[in-house]
C-alpha positions in Angstrom: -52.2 45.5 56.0 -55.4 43.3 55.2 -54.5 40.7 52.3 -55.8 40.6 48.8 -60.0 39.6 48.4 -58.7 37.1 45.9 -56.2 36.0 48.0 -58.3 35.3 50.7 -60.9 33.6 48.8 -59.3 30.7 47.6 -57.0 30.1 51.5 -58.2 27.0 53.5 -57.3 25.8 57.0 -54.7 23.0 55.9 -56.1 21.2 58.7 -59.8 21.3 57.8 -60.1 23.1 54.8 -62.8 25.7 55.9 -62.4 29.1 55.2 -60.2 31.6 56.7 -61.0 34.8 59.0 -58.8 37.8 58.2 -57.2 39.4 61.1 -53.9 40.6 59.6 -54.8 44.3 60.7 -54.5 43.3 64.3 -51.5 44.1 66.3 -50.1 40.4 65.7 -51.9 39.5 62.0 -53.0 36.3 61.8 -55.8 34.0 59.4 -58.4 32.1 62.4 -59.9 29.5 61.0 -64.1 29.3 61.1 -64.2 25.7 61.3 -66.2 23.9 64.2 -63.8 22.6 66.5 -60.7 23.7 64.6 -60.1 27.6 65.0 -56.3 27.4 64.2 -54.6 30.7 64.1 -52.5 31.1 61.4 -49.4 33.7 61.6 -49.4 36.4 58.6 -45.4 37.8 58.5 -44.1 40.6 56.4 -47.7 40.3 54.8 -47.5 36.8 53.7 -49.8 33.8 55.1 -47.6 31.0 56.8 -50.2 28.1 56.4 -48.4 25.4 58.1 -50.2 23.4 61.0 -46.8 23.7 63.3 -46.4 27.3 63.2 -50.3 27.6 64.1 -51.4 29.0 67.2 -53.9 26.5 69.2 -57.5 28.4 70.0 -57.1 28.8 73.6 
């Protein structure tokens, strides 16, 4: 289930504070992050973001 517009407007990478990619109608949901060099997948459970830098997954 794809979050909220509004929602996803005003999320930021905690790591570099660009904008977030929705992918949380994927098999495993997650928020990528667009940034240059960052790209930090961030885990979306039971349809809430988890925006914590240790519980990211690492681009590969």
């Amino acid at each position: 289930m794809p979050l909220e517009a509004g929602l996803l407007e005003i999320l930021a990478c905690p790591a570099c504070h660009s904008p977030l990619d929705d992918r949380s109608a994927a098999d495993t949901p997650e928020l990528v992050c667009t940034g240059d060099g960052c790209g930090l997948a961030y885990p979306v459970r039971d349809g809430i973001p988890v925006l914590l830098v240790d519980e990211a997954r690492r681009p590969a």
